[in-house]
C-alpha positions in Angstrom: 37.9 85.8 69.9 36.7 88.8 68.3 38.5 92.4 70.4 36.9 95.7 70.8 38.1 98.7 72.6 37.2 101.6 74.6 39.4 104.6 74.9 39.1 107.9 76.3 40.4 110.0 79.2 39.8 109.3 83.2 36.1 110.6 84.0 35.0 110.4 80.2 32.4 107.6 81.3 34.3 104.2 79.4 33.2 102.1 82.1 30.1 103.0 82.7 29.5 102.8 78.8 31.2 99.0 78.8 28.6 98.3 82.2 25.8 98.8 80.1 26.8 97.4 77.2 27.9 93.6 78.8 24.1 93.0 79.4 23.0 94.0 75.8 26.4 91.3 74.6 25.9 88.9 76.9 21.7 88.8 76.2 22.2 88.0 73.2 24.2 84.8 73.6 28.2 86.0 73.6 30.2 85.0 76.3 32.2 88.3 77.2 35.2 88.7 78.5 37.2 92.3 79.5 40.7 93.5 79.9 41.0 97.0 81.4 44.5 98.8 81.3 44.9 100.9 84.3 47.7 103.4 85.1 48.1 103.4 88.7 49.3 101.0 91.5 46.0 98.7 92.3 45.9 95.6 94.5 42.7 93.0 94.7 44.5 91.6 97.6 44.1 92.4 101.1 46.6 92.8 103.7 46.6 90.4 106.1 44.9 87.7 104.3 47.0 84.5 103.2 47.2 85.4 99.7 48.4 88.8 100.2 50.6 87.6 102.8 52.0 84.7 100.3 52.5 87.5 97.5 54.9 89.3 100.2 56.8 86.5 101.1 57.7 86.3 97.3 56.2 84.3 95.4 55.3 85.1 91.2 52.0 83.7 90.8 49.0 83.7 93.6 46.1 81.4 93.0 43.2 82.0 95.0 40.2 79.3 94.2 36.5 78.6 95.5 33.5 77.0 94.2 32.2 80.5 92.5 35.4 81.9 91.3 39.1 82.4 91.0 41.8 84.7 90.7 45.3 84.6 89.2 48.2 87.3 90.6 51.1 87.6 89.3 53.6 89.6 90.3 55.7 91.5 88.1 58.5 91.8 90.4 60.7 94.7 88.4 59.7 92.8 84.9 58.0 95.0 82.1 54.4 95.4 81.8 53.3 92.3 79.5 51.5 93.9 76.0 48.0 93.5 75.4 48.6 90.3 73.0 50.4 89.0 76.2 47.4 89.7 78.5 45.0 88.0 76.0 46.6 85.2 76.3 45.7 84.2 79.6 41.9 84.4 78.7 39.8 81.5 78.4 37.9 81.2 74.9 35.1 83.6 74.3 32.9 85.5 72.0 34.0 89.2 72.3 37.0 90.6 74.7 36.2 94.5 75.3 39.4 96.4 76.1 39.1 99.1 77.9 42.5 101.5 78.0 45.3 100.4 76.2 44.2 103.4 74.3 47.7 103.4 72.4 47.6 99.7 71.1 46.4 98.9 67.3 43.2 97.8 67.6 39.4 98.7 66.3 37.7 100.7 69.8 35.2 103.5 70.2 36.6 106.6 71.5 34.3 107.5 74.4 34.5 111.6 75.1 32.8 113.9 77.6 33.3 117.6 76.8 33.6 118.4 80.8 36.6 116.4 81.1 38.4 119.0 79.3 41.0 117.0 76.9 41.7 116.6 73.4 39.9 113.9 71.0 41.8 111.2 70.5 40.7 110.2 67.1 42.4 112.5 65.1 46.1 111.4 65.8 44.4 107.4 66.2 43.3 105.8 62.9 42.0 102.6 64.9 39.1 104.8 66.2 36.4 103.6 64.3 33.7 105.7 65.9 32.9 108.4 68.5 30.5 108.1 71.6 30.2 111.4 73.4 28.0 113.7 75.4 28.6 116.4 73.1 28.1 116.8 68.6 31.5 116.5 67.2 33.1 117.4 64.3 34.3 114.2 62.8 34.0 112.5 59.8 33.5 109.2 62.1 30.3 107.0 62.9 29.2 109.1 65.9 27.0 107.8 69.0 25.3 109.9 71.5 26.8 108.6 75.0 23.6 107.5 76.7 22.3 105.1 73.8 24.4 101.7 74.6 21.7 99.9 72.4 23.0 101.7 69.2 26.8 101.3 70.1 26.4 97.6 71.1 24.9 97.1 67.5 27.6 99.2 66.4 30.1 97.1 67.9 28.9 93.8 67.0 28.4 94.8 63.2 32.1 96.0 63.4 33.4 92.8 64.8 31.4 90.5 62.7 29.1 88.9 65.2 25.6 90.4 64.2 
């Protein structure tokens, strides 16, 4: 599996990059597959339902299953966050894994920057940055993408990964 990530600050438009650029990957054949590091309490679970309700009683793992999908939760219960190497191992075979976060692990991503978000680049003190997509002309010696064009930074990405 060939990994690609997508860093940048809350509001700085990663997912809405990665949204547009899944169609372009998955067009052309790749079967895509995405991790995205978040750093707040989230729950896919509702209350009241039997899986949430089965999480609460205590159990580690939560398997939910029907005929158009299913969902793994596990529980951490106290135990550290698992490192991205951990995480990819629970992912089926595929083409390409986007990552989005995770913006402090060693691996080849984009740095994706809006000027109105107000915080510093990234890619300075970050040698995996291997390019810049922003809203804004940047000083930087790095392969730079103007934000809106998700057809050049999807044949970025694939050329960098090896799977043009």
């Amino acid at each position: 599996m060939k990994i690609f990530g997508f860093a940048g600050y809350s509001g700085s438009g990663k997912t809405t990059l990665i949204e547009k650029l899944i169609p372009l990957f998955t067009g052309r054949g790749l079967k895509v597959s995405l991790i995205k590091h978040v750093h707040h309490n989230f729950d896919i679970d509702q209350p009241g339902k039997d899986s949430y309700r089965h999480r609460e009683a205590g159990c580690a793992e939560v398997l939910v299953t029907s005929s158009r999908r299913w969902v793994l939760m596990h529980e951490l219960r106290g135990a550290p966050e698992p490192h991205l190497g951990e995480q990819l191992q629970h992912l089926s075979p595929c083409d390409l894994v986007l990552i989005e976060g995770f913006k402090r692990e060693h691996i080849p991503k984009l740095e994706v920057y809006r000027a109105e978000v107000g915080e510093a680049l990234i890619h300075p003190h970050d040698p995996a940055v291997v390019a810049v997509a922003a809203d804004i002309q940047l000083d930087t010696k790095l392969p730079q993408f103007n934000l809106n064009d998700p057809m050049t930074i999807a044949a970025f990405v694939l050329k960098h990964v090896g799977l043009s």
